[in-house]
C-alpha positions in Angstrom: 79.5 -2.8 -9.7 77.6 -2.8 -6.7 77.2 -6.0 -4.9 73.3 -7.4 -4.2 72.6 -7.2 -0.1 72.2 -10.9 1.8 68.6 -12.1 1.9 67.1 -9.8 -0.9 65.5 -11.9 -3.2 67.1 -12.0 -6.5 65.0 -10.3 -9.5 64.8 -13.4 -11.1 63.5 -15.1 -8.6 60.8 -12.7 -8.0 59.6 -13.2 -11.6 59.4 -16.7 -11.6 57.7 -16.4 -8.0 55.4 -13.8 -9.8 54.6 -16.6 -13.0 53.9 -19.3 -10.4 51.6 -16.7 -8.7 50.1 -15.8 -11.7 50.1 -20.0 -13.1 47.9 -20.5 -10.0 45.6 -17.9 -10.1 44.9 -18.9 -13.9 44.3 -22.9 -12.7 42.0 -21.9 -9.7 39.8 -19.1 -12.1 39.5 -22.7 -15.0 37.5 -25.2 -13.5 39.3 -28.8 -13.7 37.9 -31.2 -16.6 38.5 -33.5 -12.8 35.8 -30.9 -11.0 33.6 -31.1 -14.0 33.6 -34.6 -14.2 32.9 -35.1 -10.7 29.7 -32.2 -10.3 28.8 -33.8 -13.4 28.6 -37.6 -11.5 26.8 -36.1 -8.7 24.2 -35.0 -10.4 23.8 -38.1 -11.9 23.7 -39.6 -8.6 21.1 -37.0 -7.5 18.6 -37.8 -10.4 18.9 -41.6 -9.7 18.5 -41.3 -5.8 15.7 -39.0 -6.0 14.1 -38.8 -9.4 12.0 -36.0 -10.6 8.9 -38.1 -10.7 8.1 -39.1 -7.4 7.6 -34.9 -6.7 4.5 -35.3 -9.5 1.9 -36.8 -6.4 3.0 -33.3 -4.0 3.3 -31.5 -7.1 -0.5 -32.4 -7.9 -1.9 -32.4 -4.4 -0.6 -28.9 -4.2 -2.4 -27.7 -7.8 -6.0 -29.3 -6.8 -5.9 -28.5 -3.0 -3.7 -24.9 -3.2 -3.6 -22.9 -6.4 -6.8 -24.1 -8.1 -8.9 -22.9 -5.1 -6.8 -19.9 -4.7 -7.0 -18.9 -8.4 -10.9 -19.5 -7.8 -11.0 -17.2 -5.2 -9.4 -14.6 -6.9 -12.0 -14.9 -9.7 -15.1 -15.3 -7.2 -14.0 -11.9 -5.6 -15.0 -10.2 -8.3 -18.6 -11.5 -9.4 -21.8 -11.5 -7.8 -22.3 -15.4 -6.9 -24.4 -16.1 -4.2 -27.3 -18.8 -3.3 -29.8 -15.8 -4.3 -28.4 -15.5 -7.7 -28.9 -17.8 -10.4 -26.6 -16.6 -12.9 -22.8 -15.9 -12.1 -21.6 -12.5 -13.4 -18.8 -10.0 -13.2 -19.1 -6.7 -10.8 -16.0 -5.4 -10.8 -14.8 -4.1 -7.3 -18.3 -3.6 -5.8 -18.1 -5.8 -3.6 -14.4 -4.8 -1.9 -16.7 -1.2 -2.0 -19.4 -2.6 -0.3 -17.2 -4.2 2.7 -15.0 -1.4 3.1 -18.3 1.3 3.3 -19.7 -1.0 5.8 -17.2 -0.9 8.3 -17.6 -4.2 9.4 -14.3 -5.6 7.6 -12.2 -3.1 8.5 -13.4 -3.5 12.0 -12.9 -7.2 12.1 -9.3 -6.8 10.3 -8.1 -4.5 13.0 -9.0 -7.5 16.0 -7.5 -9.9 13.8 -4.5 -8.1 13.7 -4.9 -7.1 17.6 -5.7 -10.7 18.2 -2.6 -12.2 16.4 -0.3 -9.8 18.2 -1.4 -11.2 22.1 -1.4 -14.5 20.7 2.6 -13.9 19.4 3.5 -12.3 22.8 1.2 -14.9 24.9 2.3 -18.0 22.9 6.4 -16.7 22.7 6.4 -15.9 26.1 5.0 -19.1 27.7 7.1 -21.2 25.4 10.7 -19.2 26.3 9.6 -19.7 30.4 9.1 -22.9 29.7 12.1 -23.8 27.7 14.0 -21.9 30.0 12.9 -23.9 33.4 12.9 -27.4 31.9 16.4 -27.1 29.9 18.2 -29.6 32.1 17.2 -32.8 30.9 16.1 -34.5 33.7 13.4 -37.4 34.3 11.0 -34.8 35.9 12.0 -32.1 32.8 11.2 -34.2 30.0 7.9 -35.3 31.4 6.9 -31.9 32.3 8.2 -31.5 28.3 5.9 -33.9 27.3 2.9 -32.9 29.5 3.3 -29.3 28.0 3.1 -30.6 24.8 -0.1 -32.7 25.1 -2.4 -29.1 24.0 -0.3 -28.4 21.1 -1.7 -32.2 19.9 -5.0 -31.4 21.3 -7.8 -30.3 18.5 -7.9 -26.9 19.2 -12.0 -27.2 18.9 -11.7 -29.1 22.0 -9.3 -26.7 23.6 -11.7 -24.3 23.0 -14.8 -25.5 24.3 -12.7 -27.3 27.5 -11.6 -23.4 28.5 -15.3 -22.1 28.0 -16.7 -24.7 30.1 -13.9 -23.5 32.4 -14.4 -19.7 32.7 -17.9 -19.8 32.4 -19.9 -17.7 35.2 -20.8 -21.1 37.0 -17.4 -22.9 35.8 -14.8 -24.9 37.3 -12.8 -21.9 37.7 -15.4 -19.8 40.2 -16.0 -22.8 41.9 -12.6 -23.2 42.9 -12.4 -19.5 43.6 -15.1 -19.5 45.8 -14.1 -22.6 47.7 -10.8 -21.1 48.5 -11.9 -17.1 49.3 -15.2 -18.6 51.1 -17.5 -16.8 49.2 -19.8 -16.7 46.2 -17.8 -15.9 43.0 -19.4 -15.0 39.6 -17.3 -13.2 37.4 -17.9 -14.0 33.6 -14.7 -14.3 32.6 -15.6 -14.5 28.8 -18.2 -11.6 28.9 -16.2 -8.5 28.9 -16.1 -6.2 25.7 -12.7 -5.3 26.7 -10.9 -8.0 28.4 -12.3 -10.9 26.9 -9.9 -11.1 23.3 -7.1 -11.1 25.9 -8.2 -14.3 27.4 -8.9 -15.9 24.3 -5.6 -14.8 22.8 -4.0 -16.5 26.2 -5.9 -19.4 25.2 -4.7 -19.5 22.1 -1.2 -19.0 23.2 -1.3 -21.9 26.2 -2.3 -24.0 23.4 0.3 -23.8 20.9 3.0 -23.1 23.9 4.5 -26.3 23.9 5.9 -25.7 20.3 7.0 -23.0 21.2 9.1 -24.4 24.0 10.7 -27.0 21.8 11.9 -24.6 19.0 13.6 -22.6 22.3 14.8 -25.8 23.7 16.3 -26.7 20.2 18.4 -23.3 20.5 19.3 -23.7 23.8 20.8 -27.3 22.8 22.7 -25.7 20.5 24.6 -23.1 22.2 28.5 -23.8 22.4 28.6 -25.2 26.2 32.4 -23.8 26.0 31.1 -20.2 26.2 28.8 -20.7 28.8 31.9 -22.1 30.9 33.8 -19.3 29.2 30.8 -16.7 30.6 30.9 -18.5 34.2 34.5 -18.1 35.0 34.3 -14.7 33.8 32.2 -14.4 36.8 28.9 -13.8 35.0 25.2 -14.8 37.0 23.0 -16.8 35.7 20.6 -14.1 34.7 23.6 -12.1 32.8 24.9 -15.6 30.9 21.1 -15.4 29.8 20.3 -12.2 28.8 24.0 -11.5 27.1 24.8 -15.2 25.6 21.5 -17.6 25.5 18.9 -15.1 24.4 20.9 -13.4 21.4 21.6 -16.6 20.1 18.1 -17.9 20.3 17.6 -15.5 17.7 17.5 -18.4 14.6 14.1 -19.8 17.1 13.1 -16.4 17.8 12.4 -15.7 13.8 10.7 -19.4 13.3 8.6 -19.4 16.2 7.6 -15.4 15.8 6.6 -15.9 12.4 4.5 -19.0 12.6 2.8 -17.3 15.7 1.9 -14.3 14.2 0.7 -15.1 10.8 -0.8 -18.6 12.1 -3.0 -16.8 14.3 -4.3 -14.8 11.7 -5.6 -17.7 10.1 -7.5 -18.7 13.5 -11.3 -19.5 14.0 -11.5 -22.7 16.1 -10.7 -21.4 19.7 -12.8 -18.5 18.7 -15.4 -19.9 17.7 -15.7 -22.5 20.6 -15.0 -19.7 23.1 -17.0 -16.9 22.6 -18.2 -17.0 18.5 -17.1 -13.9 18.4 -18.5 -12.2 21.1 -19.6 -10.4 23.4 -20.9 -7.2 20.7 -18.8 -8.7 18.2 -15.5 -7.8 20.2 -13.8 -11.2 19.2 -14.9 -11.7 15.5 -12.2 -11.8 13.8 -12.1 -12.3 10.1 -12.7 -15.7 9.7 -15.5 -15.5 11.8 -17.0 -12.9 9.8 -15.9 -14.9 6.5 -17.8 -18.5 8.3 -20.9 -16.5 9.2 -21.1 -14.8 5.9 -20.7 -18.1 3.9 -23.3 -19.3 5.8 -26.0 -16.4 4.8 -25.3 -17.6 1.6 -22.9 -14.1 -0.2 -20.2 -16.3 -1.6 -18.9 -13.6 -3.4 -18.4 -11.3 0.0 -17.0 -14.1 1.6 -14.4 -14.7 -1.2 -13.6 -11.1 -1.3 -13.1 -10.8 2.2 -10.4 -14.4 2.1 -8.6 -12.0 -0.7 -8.5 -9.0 2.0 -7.3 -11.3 4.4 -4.5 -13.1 2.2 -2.9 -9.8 0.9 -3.2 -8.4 4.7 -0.9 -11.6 5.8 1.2 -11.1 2.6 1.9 -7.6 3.2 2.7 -8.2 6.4 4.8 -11.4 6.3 7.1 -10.4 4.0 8.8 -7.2 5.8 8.6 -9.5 9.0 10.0 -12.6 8.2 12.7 -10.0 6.1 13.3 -8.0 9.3 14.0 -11.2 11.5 16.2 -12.5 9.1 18.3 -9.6 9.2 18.1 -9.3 12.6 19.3 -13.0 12.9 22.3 -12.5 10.4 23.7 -9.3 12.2 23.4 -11.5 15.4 25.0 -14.4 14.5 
């Protein structure tokens, strides 16, 4: 008989290694009657720290001040009520036909959506500068932080109307141009058909900036200081350690703060209205603009239908976004 070699494991060894295997598998796949017990205490402890019933106020709030309105509006759409009418009855789609043949809500849907996307670019852009000068945390830094972060308090009503006593043609701003150049300037800076949703979009965007820079100055904070140092004595500048390290990782920030930019802005009217109310020829009225001034005229039903427009607009396009930058974030990270 032939002898077994030195250090091969003995065949019955390997089958009692192979029941013990098999033993331990079977006790991890069947939960513990311990584990049970225990999920089942914390739950317990869940329902007495924070019992359903004190979610029945927000829970309420939310049906009277969210979805009855909403479900309203979705029924209004679709009648003809309107301070001219004194009966409420059911058109149909006439009046989505109506708007769309007139061109004006298409018209006003396309600078909302050109509007929102200068505001996202101003309003991200400013906040990343900012967050990127006053990282340090310094005395001077935090109350350049804080003085940054005074508009974002600010009613935006009185941003507004601040900025257009500001860039009007005998403002503060052509004064103090024409003090320094030594001659008469008069440039109306909010009268141009082309240039003027710019400036209100930059408005818009210094306004909500210092948001901004605290969602960016939350992701820098967050960053591993041990791969900076890592990045640094791999001989990288300060401009690579940002652009390779910092800003791919800011991408979590990137996703919040590009998302509530975007769709927020949407949703604008105050700096609008306080700026230009919509002008000049209509080149800043955006849709909620349109939707206040029609109100006013008394078509209820149009104005309803054209909040509907606008709510599936920022539906359609929040979902692929937010989806997109949360994809974008997980293949970074």
């Amino acid at each position: 008989m032939g002898h077994r070699k030195s250090g091969a494991p003995h065949p019955s060894a390997t089958i009692d290694r192979g029941r013990t295997m098999s033993a331990q598998a079977v006790a991890r796949a069947v939960p513990r009657p311990e584990k049970k017990k225990r999920n089942k205490s914390q739950k317990v402890l869940m329902r007495q720290n924070y019992p359903v019933r004190y979610l029945i106020p927000a829970y309420v709030m939310l049906l009277i001040f969210f979805f009855v309105p909403t479900i309203l509006n979705l029924i209004y759409a679709f009648t003809n009520w309107s301070a001219y009418s004194k009966t409420i009855s059911f058109v149909g789609l006439s009046n989505f036909v109506d708007l769309f043949r007139s061109g004006n809500l298409l018209r006003d849907l396309r600078i909302t959506l050109i509007y929102a996307l200068l505001v996202a670019i101003f309003q991200n852009t400013f906040g990343l500068m900012l967050a990127v000068f006053l990282e340090e945390d310094t005395r001077i830094n935090r109350f350049a932080r804080t003085m940054f972060f005074i508009p974002v308090i600010m009613s935006a009503l009185a941003v507004g109307y601040i900025w257009q006593a500001v860039l009007k043609s005998d403002g503060a701003l052509n004064q103090i141009l024409s003090f320094l150049l030594g001659a008469n300037i008069d440039v109306a800076w909010l009268g141009s058909t082309i240039w003027t949703i710019i400036v209100v979009a930059a408005i818009h965007g210094w306004k909500w900036m210092g948001l901004s820079m605290l969602i960016f100055l939350a992701g820098l904070k967050t960053i591993d200081s041990d791969v900076i140092e890592a990045a640094a004595i791999d001989g990288a500048t300060r401009r690579q350690t940002f652009w390779r390290i910092k800003f791919p990782l800011l991408a979590p920030a990137f996703t919040f703060n590009v998302a509530t930019s975007l769709l927020g802005s949407m949703n604008g009217f105050d700096i609008v209205q306080a700026t230009t109310q919509g002008g000049p020829g209509s080149t800043t009225e955006i849709i909620n603009i349109f939707i206040w001034r029609t109100f006013g005229q008394g078509l209820y039903s149009q104005s309803t239908t054209m909040s509907l427009v606008l709510f599936i607009m920022v539906m359609i396009i929040a979902v692929p976004l937010i989806w997109y930058l949360r994809r974008r974030e997980a293949k970074i990270l």
